[in-house]
C-alpha positions in Angstrom: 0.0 0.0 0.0 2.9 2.7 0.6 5.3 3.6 -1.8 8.5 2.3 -2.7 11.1 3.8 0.3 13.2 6.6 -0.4 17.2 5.9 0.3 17.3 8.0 3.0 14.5 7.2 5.8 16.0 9.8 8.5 15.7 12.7 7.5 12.8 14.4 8.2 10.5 17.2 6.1 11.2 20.7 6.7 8.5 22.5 4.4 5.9 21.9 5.2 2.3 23.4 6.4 1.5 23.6 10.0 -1.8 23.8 9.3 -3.3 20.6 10.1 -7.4 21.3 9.3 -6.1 22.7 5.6 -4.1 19.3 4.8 -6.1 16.7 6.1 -7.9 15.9 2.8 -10.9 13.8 3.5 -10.5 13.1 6.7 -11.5 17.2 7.3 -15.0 16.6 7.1 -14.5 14.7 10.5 -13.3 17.4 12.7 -15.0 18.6 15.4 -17.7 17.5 17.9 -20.5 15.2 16.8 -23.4 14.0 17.9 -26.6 11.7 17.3 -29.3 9.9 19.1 -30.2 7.1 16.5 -27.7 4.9 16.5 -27.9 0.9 15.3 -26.0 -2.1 16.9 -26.3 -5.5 16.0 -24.3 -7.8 18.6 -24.3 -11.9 19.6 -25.9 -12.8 22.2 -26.2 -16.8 23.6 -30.3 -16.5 22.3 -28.9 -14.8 19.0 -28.4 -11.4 17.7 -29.6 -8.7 19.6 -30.0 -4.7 18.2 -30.3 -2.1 20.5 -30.5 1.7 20.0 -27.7 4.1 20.9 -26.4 7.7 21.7 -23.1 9.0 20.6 -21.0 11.7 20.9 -17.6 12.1 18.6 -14.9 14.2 19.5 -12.0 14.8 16.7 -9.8 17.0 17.4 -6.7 18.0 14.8 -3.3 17.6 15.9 0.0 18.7 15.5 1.7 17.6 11.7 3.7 14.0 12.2 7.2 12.7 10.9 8.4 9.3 10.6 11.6 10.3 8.9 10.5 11.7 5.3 7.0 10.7 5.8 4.6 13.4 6.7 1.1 12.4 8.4 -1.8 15.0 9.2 -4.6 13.5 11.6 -7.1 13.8 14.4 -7.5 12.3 17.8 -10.9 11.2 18.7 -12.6 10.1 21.4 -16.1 8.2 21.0 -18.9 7.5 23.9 -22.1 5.8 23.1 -24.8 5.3 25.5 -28.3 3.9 25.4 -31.6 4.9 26.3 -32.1 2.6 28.6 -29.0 1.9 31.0 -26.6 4.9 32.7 -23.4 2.6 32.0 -21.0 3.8 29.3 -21.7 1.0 26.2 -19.2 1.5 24.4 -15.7 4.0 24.6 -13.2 4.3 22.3 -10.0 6.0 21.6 -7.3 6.2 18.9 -6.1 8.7 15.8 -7.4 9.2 12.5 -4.5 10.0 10.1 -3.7 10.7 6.4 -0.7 10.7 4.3 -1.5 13.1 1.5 1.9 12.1 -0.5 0.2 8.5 -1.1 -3.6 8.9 -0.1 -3.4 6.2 2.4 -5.3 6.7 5.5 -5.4 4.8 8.8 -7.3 4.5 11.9 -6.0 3.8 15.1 -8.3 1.8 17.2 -8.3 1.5 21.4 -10.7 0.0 23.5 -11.1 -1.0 27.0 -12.1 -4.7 26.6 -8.5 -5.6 25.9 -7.9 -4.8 21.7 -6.4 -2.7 19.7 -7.0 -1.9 15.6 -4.7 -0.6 13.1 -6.7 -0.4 9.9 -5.8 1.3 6.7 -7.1 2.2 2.8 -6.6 4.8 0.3 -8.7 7.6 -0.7 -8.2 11.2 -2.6 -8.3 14.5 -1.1 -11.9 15.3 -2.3 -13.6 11.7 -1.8 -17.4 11.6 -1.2 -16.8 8.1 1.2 -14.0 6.5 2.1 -13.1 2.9 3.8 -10.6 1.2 6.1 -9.8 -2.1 7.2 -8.2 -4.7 9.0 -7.3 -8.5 9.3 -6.1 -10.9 12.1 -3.2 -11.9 11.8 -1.9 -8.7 9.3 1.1 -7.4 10.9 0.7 -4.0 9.2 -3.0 -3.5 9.3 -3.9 -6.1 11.7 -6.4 -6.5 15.1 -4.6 -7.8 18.3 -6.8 -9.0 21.0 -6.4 -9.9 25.1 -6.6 -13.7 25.6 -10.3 -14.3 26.6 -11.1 -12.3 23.5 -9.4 -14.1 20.8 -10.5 -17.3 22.4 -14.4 -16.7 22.9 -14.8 -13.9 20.6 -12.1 -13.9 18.3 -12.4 -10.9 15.7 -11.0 -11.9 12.1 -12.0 -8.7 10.3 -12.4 -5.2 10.4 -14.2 -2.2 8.4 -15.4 0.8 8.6 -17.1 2.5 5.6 -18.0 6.4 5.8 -20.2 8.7 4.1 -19.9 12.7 3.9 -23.2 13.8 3.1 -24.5 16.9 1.4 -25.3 18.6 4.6 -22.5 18.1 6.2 -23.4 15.4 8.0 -21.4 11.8 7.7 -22.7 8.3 7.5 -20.8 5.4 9.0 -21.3 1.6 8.7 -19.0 -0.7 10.9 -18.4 -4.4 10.6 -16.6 -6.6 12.5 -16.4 -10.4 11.5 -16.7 -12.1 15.5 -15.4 -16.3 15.2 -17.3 -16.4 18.5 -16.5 -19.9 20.3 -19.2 -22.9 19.5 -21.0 -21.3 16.5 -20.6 -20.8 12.8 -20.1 -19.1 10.7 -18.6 -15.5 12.2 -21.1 -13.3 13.3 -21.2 -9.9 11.4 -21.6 -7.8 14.2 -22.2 -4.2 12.5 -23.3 -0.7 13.8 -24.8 2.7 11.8 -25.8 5.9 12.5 -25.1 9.4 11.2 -23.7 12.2 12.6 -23.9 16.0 13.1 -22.0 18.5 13.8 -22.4 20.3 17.2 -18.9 21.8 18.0 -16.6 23.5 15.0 -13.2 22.1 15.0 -10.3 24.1 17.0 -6.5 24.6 14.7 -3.9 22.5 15.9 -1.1 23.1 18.8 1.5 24.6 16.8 -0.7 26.4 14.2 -2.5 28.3 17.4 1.1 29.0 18.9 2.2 30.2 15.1 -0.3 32.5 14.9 -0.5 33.9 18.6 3.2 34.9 17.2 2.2 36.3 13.7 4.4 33.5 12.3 1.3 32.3 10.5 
């Protein structure tokens, strides 16, 4: 998916914009706060698939531009809490970085949660991209799923995607699945979740583009 390495991988970009919101390319339409109440899970349970209703509330906030040598990487760093109607507890929380590379057009998702797994997932896209996609395997050891022990032995997940939508008014679209080889029972279970989001908070500039500008140095 990335292109061939240059010679030198130390050396780091000096020109470049610290501007994070303006060189995001698609990922941009995902900054800020977002929330809706008409969200869709479909989960296993022992008596068979259960959906329930949920609540959410996005946070993606830009951060500062990233090196790896020559590689340069815009991104966000989100936090999402989803509720339901029903129950005070927290139902889901999640944590990780959405980032973009715009000298190849791949973009990744960092994925953390507090059930003992973590996600790196990846695709490709263009700057100006209506939808875009990322994904994951088992067992991948550059976009791949890593899970605690009790997971990968009672609800092992094989697969990974998330497929977005930016809509006309502003608004995005998302549609999860998550292939679940869940101990006893075949096939996996395609656990998925929906819902659409809107924009309730605009997006704050980065770190250093705030400190560049409080200096008149942007």
């Amino acid at each position: 998916m990335h292109k061939t390495l240059p010679e030198d991988i130390f050396t780091e970009p000096e020109d470049f914009s610290p501007d994070t919101l303006a060189s995001l390319g698609p990922l941009r339409r995902l900054a800020g706060v977002w929330e809706s109440a008409h969200g869709t899970d479909v989960n296993p349970k022992a008596d068979g698939p259960e959906q329930r209703k949920f609540i959410e509330r996005v946070r993606m906030d830009p951060i500062d531009p990233q090196t790896n040598g020559p590689q340069l990487l815009y991104g966000l760093r989100y936090h999402i809490n989803i509720t339901t109607p029903d129950e005070d507890a927290t139902f889901h929380d999640q944590v990780g970085y959405w980032l973009w590379e715009p000298a190849t057009g791949v973009i990744m998702q960092t994925i953390a949660i507090p059930r003992g797994q973590v996600v790196l997932a990846g695709g490709k896209a263009s700057a100006d991209d209506k939808s875009i996609f990322v994904e994951a395997r088992r067992g991948d050891v550059r976009f791949g799923i890593s899970s605690s022990p009790f997971l990968d032995e009672a609800f092992r997940t094989d697969y990974y995607r998330i497929d977005i939508t930016f809509n006309e008014d502003g608004s995005w679209t998302y549609l999860t699945r998550t292939d679940l080889a869940i101990r006893g029972k075949e096939p996996a279970f395609n656990h998925h979740d929906t819902n659409t989001l809107k924009r309730v908070e605009a997006p704050k500039p980065n770190p250093l583009l705030t400190i560049l500008k409080g200096r008149g140095e942007a």
